[in-house]
FIFIZA-870425 format. One record per residue (C-alpha): residue in three letters; x, y, z; chain. Coordinates in nm, 3 decimals, always signed. Layout:
FIFIZA-870425
<rec><type>ALA</type><east>X</east><north>Y</north><up>Z</up><mol>A</mol></rec>
...
end
This chain:
FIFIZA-870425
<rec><type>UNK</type><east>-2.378</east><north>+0.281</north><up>-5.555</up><mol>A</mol></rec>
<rec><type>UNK</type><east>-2.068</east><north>+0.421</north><up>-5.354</up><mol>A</mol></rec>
<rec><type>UNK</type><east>-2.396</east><north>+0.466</north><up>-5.015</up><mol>A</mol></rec>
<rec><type>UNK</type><east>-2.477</east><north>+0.124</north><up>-5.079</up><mol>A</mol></rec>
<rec><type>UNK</type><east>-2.108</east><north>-0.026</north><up>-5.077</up><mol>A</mol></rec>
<rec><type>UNK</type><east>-2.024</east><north>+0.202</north><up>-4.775</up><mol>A</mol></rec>
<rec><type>UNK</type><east>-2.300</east><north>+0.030</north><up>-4.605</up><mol>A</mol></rec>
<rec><type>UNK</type><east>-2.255</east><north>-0.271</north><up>-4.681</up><mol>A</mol></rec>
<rec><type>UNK</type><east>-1.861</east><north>-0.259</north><up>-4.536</up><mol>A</mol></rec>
<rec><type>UNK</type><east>-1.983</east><north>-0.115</north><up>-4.271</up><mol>A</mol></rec>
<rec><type>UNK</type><east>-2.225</east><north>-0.389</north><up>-4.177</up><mol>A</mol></rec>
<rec><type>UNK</type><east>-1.931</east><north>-0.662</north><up>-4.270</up><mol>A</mol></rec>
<rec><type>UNK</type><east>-1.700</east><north>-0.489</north><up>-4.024</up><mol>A</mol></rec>
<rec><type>UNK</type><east>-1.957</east><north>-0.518</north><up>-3.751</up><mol>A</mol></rec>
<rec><type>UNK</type><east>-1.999</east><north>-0.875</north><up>-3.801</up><mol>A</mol></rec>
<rec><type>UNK</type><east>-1.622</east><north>-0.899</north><up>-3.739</up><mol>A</mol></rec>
<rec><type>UNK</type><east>-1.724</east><north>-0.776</north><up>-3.372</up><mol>A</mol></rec>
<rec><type>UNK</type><east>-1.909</east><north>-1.019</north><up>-3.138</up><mol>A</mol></rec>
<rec><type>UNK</type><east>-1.989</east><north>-0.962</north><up>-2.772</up><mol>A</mol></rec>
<rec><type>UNK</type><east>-1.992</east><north>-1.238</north><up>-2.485</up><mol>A</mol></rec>
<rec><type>UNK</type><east>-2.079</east><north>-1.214</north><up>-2.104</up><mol>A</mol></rec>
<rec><type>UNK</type><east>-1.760</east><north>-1.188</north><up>-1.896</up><mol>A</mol></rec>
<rec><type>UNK</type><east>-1.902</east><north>-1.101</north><up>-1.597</up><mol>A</mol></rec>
<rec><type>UNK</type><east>-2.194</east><north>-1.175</north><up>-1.391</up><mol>A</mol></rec>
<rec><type>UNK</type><east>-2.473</east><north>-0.937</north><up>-1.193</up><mol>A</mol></rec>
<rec><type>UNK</type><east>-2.344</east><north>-1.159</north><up>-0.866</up><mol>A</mol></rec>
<rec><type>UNK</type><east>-1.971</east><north>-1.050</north><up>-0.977</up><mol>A</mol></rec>
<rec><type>UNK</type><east>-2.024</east><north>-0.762</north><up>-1.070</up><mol>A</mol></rec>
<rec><type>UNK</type><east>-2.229</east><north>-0.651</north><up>-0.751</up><mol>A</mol></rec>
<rec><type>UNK</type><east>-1.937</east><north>-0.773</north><up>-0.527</up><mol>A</mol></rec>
<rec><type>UNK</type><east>-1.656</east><north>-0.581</north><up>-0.730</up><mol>A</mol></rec>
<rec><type>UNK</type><east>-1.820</east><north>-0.257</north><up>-0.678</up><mol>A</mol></rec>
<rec><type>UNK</type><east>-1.913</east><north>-0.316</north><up>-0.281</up><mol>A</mol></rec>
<rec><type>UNK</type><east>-1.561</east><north>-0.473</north><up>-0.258</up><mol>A</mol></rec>
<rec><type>UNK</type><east>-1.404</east><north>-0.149</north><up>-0.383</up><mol>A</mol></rec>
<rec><type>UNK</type><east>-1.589</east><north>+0.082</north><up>-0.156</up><mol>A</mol></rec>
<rec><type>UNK</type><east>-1.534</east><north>-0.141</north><up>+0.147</up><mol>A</mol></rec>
<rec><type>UNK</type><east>-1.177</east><north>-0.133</north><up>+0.126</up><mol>A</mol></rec>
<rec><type>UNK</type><east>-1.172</east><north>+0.302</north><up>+0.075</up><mol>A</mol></rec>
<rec><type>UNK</type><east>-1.381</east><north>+0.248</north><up>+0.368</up><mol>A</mol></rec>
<rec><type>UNK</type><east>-1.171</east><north>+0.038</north><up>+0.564</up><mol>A</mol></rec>
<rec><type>UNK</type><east>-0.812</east><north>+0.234</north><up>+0.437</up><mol>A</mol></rec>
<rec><type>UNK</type><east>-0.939</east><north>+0.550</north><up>+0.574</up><mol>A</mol></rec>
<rec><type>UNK</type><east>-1.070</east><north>+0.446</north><up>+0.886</up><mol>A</mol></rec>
<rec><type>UNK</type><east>-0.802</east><north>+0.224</north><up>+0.918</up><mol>A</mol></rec>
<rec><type>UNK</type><east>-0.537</east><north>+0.494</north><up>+0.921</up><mol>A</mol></rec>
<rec><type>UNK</type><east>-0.757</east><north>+0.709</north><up>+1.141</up><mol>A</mol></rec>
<rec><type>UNK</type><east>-0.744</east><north>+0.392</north><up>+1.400</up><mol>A</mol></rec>
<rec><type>UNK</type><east>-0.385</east><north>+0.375</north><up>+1.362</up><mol>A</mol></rec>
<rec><type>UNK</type><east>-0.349</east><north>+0.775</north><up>+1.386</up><mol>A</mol></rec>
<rec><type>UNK</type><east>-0.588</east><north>+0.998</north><up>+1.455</up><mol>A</mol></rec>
<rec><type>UNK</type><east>-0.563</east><north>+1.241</north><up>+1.184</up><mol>A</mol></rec>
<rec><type>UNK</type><east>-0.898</east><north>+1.455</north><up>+1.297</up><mol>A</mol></rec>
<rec><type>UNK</type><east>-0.975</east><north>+1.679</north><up>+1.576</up><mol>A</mol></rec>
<rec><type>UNK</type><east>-1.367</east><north>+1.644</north><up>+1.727</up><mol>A</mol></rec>
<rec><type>UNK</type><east>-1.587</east><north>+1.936</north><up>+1.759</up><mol>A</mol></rec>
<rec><type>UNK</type><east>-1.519</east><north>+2.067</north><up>+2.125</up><mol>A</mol></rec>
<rec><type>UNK</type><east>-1.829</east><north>+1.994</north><up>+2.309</up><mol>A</mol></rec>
<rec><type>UNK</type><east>-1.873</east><north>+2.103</north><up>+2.702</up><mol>A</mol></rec>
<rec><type>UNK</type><east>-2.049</east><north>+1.744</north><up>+2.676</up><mol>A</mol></rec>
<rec><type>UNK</type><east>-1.885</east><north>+1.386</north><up>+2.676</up><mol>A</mol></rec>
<rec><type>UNK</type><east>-2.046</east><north>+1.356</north><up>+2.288</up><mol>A</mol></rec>
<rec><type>UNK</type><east>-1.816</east><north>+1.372</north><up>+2.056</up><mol>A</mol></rec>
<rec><type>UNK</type><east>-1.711</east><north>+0.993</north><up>+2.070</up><mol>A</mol></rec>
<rec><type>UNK</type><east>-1.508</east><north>+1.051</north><up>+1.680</up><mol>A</mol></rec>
<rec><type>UNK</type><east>-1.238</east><north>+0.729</north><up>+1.724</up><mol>A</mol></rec>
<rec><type>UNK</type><east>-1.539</east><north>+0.519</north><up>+1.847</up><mol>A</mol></rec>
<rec><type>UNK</type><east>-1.766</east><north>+0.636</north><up>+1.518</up><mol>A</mol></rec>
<rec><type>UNK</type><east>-1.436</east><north>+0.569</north><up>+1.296</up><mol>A</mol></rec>
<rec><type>UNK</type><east>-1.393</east><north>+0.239</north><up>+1.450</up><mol>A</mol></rec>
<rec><type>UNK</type><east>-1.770</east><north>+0.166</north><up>+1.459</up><mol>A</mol></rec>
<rec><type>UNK</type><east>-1.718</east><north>+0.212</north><up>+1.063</up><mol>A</mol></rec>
<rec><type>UNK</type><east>-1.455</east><north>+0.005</north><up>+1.010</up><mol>A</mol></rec>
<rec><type>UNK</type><east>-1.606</east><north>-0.278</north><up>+1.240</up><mol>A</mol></rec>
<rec><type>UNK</type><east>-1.937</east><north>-0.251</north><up>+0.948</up><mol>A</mol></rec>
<rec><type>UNK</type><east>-1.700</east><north>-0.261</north><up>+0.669</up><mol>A</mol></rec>
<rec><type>UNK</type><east>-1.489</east><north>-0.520</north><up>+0.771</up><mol>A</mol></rec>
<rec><type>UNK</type><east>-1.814</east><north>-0.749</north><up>+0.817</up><mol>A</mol></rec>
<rec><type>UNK</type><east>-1.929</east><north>-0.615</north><up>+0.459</up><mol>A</mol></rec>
<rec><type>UNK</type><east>-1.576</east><north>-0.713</north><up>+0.356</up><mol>A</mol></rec>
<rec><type>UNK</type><east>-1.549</east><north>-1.044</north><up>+0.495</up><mol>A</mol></rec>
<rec><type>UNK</type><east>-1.870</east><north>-1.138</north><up>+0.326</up><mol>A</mol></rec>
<rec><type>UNK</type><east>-1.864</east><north>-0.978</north><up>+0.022</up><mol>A</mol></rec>
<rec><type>UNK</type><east>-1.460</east><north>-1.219</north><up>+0.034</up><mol>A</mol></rec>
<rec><type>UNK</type><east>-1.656</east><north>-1.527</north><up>+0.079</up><mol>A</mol></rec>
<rec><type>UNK</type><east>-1.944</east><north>-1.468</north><up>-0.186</up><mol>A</mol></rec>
<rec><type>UNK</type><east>-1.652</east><north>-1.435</north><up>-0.469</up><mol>A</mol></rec>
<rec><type>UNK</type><east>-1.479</east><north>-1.733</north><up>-0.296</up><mol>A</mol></rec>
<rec><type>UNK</type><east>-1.744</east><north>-1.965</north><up>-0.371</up><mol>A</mol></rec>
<rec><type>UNK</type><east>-1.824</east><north>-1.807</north><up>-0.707</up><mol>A</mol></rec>
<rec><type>UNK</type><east>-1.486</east><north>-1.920</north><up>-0.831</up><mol>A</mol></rec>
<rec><type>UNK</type><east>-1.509</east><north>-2.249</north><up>-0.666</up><mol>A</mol></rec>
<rec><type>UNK</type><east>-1.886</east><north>-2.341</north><up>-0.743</up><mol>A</mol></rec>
<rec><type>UNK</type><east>-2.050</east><north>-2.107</north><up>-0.955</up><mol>A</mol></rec>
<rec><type>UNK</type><east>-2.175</east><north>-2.262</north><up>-1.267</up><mol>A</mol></rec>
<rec><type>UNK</type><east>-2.113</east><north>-1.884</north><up>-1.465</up><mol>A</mol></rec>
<rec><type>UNK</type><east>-1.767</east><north>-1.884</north><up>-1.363</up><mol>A</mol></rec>
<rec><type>UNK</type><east>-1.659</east><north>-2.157</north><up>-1.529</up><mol>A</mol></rec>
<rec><type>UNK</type><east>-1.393</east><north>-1.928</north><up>-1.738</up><mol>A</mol></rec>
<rec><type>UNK</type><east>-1.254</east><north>-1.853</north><up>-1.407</up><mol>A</mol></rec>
<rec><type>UNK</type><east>-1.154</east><north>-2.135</north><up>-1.332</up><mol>A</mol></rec>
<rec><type>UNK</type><east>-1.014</east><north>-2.245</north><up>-1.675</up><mol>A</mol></rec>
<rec><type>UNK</type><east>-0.729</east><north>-1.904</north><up>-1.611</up><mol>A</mol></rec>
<rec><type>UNK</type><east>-0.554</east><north>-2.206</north><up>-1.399</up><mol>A</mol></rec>
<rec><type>UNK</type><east>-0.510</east><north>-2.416</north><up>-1.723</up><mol>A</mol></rec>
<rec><type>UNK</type><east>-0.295</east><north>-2.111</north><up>-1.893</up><mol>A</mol></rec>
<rec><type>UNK</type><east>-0.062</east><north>-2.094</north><up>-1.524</up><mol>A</mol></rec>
<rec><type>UNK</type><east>+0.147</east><north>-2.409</north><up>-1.627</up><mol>A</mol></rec>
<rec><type>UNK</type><east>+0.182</east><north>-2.295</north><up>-1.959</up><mol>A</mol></rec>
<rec><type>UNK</type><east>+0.548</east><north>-2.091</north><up>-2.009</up><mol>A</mol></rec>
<rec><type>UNK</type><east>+0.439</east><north>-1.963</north><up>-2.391</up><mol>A</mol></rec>
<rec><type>UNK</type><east>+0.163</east><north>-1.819</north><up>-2.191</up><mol>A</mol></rec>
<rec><type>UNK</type><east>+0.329</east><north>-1.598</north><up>-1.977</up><mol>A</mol></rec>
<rec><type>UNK</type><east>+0.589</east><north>-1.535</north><up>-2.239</up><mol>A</mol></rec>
<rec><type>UNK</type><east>+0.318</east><north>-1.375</north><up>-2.465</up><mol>A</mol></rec>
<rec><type>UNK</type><east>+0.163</east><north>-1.198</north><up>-2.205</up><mol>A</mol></rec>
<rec><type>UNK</type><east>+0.458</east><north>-1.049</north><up>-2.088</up><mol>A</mol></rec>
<rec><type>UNK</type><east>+0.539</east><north>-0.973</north><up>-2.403</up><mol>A</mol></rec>
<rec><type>UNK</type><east>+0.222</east><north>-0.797</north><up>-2.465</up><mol>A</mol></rec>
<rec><type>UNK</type><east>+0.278</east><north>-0.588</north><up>-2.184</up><mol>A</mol></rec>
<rec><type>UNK</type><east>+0.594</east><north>-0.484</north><up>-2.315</up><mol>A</mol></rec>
<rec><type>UNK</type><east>+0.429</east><north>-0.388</north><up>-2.647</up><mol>A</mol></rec>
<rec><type>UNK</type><east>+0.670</east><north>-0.700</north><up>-2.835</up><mol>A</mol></rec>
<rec><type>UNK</type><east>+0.374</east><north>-0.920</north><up>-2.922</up><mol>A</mol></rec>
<rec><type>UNK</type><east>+0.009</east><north>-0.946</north><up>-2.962</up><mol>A</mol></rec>
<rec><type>UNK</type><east>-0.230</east><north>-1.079</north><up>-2.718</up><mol>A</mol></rec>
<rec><type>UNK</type><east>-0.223</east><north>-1.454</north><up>-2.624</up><mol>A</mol></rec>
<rec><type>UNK</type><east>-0.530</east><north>-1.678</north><up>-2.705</up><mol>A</mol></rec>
<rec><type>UNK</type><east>-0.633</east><north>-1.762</north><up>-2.327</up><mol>A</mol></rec>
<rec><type>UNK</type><east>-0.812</east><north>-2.052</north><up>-2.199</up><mol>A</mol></rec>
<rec><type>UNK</type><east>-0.997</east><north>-1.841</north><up>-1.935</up><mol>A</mol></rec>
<rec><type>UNK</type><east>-1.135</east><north>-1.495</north><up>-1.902</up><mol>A</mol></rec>
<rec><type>UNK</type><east>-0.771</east><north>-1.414</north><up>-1.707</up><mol>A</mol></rec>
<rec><type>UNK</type><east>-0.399</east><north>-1.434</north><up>-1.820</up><mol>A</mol></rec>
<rec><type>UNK</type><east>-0.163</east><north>-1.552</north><up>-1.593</up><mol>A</mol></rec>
<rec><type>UNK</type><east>+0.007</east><north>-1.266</north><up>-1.456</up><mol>A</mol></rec>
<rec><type>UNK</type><east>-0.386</east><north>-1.122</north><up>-1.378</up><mol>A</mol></rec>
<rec><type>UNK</type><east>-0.449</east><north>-1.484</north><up>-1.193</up><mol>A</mol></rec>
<rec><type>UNK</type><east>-0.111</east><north>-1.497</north><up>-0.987</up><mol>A</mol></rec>
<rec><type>UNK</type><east>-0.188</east><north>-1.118</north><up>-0.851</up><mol>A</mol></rec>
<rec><type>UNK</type><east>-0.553</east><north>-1.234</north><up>-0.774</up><mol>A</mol></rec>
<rec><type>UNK</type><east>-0.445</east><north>-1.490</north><up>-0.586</up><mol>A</mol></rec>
<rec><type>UNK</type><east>-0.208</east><north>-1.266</north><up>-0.362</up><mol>A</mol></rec>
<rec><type>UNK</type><east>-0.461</east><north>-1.053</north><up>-0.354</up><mol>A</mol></rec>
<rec><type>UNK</type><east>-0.674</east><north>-1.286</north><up>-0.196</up><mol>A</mol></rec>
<rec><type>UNK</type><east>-0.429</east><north>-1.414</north><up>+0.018</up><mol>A</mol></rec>
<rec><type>UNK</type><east>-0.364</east><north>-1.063</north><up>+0.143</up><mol>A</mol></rec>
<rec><type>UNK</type><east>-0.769</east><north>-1.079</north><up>+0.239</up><mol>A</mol></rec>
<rec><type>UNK</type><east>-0.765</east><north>-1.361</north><up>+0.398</up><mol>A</mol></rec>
<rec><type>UNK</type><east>-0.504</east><north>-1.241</north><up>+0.616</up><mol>A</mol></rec>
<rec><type>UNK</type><east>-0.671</east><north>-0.922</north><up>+0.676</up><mol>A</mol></rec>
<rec><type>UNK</type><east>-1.005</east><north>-1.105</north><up>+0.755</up><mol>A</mol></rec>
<rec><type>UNK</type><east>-0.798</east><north>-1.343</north><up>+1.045</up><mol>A</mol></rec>
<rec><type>UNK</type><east>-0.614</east><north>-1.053</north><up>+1.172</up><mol>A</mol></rec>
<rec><type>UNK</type><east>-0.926</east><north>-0.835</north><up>+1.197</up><mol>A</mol></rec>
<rec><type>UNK</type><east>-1.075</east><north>-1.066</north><up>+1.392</up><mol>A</mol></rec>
<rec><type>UNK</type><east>-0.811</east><north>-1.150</north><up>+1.634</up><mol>A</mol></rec>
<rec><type>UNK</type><east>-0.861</east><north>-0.751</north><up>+1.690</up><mol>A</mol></rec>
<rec><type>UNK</type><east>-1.239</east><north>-0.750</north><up>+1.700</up><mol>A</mol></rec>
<rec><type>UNK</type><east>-1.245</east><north>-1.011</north><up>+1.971</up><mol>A</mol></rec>
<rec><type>UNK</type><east>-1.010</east><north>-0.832</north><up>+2.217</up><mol>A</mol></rec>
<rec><type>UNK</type><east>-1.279</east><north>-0.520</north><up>+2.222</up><mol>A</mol></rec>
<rec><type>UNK</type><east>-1.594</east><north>-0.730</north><up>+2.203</up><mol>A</mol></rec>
<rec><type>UNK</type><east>-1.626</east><north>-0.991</north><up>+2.440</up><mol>A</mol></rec>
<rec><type>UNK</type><east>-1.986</east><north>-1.130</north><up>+2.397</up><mol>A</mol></rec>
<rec><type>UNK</type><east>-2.131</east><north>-1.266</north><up>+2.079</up><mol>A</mol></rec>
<rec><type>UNK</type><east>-2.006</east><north>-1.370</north><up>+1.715</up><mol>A</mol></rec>
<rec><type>UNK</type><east>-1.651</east><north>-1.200</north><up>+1.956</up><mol>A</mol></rec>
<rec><type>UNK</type><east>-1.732</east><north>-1.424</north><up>+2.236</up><mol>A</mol></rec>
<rec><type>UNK</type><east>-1.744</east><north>-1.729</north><up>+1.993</up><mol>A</mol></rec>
<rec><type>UNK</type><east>-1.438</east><north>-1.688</north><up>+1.800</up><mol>A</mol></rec>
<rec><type>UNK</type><east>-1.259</east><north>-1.526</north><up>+2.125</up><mol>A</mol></rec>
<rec><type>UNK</type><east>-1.066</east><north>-1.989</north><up>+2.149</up><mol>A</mol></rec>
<rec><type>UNK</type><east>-0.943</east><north>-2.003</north><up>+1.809</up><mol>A</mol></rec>
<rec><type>UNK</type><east>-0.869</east><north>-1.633</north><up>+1.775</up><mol>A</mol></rec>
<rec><type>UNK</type><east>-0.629</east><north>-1.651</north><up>+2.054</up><mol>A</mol></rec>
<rec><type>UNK</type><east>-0.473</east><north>-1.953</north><up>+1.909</up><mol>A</mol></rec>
<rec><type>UNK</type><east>-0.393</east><north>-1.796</north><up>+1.618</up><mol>A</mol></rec>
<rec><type>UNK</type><east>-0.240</east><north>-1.465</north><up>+1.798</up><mol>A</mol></rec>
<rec><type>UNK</type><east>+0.013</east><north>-1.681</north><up>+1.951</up><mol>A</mol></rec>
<rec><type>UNK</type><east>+0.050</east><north>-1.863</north><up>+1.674</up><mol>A</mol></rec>
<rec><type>UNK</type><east>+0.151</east><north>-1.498</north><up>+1.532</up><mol>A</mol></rec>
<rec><type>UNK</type><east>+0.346</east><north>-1.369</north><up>+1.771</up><mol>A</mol></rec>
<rec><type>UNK</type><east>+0.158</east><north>-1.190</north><up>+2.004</up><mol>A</mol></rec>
<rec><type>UNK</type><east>-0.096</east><north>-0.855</north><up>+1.940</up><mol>A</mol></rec>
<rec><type>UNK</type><east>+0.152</east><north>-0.627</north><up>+1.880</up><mol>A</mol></rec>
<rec><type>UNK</type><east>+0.252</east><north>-0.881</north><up>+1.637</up><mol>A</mol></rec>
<rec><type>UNK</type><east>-0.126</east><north>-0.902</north><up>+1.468</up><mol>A</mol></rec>
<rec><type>UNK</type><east>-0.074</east><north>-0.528</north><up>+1.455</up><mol>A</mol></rec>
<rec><type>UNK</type><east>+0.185</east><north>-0.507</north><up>+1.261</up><mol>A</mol></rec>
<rec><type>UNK</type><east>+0.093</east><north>-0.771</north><up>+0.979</up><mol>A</mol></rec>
<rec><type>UNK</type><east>-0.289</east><north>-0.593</north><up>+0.960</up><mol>A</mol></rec>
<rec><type>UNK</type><east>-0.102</east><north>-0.288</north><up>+0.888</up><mol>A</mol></rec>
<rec><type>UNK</type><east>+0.147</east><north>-0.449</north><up>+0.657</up><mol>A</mol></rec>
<rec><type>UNK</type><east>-0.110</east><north>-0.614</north><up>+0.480</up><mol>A</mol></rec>
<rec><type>UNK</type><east>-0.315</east><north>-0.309</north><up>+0.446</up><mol>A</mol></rec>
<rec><type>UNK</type><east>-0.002</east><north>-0.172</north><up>+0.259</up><mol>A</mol></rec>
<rec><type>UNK</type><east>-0.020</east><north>-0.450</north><up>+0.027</up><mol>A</mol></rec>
<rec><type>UNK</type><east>-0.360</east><north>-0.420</north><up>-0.057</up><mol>A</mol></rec>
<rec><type>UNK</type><east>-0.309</east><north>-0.034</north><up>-0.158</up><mol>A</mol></rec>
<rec><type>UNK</type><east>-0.032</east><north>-0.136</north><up>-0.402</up><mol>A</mol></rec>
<rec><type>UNK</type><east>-0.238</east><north>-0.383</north><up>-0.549</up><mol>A</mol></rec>
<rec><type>UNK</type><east>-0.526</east><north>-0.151</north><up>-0.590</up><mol>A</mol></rec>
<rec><type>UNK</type><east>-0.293</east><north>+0.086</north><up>-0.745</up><mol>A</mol></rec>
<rec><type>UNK</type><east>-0.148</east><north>-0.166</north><up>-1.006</up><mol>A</mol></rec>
<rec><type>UNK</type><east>-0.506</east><north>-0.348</north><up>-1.067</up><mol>A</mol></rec>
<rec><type>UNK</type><east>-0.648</east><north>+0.048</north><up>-1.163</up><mol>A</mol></rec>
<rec><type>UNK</type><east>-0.361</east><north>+0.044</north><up>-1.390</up><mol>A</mol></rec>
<rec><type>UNK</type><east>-0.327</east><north>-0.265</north><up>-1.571</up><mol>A</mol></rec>
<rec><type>UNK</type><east>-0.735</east><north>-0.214</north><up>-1.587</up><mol>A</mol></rec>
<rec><type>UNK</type><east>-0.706</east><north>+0.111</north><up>-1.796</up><mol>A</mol></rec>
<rec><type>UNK</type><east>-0.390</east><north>+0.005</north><up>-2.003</up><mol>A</mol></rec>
<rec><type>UNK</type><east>-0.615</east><north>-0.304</north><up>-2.110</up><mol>A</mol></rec>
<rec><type>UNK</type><east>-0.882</east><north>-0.116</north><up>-2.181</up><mol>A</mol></rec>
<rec><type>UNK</type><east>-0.692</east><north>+0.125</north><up>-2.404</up><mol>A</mol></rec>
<rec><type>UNK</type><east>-0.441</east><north>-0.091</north><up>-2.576</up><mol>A</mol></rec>
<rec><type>UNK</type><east>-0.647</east><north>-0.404</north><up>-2.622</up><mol>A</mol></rec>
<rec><type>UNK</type><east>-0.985</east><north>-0.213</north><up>-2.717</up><mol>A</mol></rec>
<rec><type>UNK</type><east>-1.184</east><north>-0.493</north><up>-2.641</up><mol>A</mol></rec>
<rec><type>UNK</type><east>-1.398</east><north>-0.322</north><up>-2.350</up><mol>A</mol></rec>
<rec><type>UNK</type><east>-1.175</east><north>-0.466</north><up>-2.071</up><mol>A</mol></rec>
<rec><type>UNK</type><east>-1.340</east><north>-0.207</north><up>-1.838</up><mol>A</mol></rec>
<rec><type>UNK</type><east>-1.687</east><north>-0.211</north><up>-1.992</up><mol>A</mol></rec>
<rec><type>UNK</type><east>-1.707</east><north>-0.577</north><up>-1.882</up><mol>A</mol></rec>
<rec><type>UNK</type><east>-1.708</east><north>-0.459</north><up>-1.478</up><mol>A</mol></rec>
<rec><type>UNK</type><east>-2.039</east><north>-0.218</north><up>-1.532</up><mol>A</mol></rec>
<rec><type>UNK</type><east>-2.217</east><north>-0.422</north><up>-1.854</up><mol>A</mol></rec>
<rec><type>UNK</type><east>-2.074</east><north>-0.745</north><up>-1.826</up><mol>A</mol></rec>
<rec><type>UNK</type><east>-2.035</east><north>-0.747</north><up>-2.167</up><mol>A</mol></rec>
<rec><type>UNK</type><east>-1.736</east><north>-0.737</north><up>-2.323</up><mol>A</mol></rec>
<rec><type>UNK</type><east>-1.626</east><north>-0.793</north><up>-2.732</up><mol>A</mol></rec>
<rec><type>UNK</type><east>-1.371</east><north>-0.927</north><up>-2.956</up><mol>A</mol></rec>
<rec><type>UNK</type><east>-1.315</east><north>-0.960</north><up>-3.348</up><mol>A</mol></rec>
<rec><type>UNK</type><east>-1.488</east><north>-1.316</north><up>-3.446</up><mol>A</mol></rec>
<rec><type>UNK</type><east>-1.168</east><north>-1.543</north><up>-3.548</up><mol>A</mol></rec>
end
């Protein structure tokens, strides 16, 4: 009788526990290729800005290593730029991203944040969200995007000074609009590099907040971004 009872707890307590999809393949896809593109892009990126490695001497004119480092980061920035676009019009028009966009409903809300924060700060338990993100996730998102963006417009401004024919040749009008509009190249410089900065911190914090989720709100906050899947306790 006590095998049977065991059992039979055990099978309540994993009714308590129900999974939904978070996450789609589309999403999920573009994390992942986002992620590498911008370890890509950092490390080149620095090697652009300073060369931190000697080429192999060579009695021959071969060893072309800033031109393969900024070939790299020319691919990646593309991959970048695309993969930025894709997620863009997920959240606008995707039909499985509806919870998404419902994160906006819970920005106006000041209980909200209060809870969240709060949960952070290990005061209160989680707040019942309308979307899949709380507010302070959606507000650093959004700068996060808007740090993209700017790398995206920058980039190009860049890529159109060094190519001349082309997709560089096409934007070369409006691109040089906008660098005035900024200041000048050295200007453009500056806030790609800035930017860059900004991105890294973010990275940092999102890695963070990602594993402090995962562990303290055991709800498979981090499964979600490989399965898609993630579970909570049925209310």
């Amino acid at each position: 009788m006590e095998n049977v009872n065991t059992d039979s707890s055990v099978v309540a307590k994993e009714c308590e526990i129900e999974q939904e999809m978070e996450f789609s393949a589309g999403y999920r896809w573009q994390h992942w290729i986002r992620a590498i593109s911008i370890v890509v892009l950092t490390i080149t990126g620095f090697y652009i800005a300073v060369p931190f490695i000697s080429p192999i001497p060579n009695p021959e004119p071969t060893n072309f290593m800033y031109a393969l480092f900024r070939s790299w980061h020319i691919i990646f920035g593309f991959i970048m730029t695309w993969v930025i676009f894709y997620k863009s019009y997920l959240f606008i028009f995707g039909r499985k991203h509806q919870m998404e966009r419902d994160a906006i409903k819970d920005i106006l809300n000041p209980i909200i944040w209060t809870k969240q924060i709060g949960y952070y700060l290990f005061i209160n338990k989680h707040p019942k969200l309308s979307g899949v993100y709380n507010p302070v996730q959606f507000v650093a998102y959004a700068g996060f995007y808007v740090m993209m963006f700017l790398l995206i417009i920058t980039g190009f401004i860049l890529y159109v000074h060094v190519y001349h024919e082309g997709l560089g040749g096409f934007l070369y009008d409006p691109m040089m609009s906008l660098e005035v509009m900024m200041g000048g190249l050295a200007m453009v410089r500056e806030i790609h590099h800035i930017t860059m900065w900004g991105v890294i911190l973010f990275v940092l914090g999102h890695v963070y907040m990602a594993i402090f989720n995962a562990v303290y709100g055991k709800e498979g906050a981090m499964d979600a971004i490989f399965s898609g899947m993630k579970w909570h306790k049925k209310h």
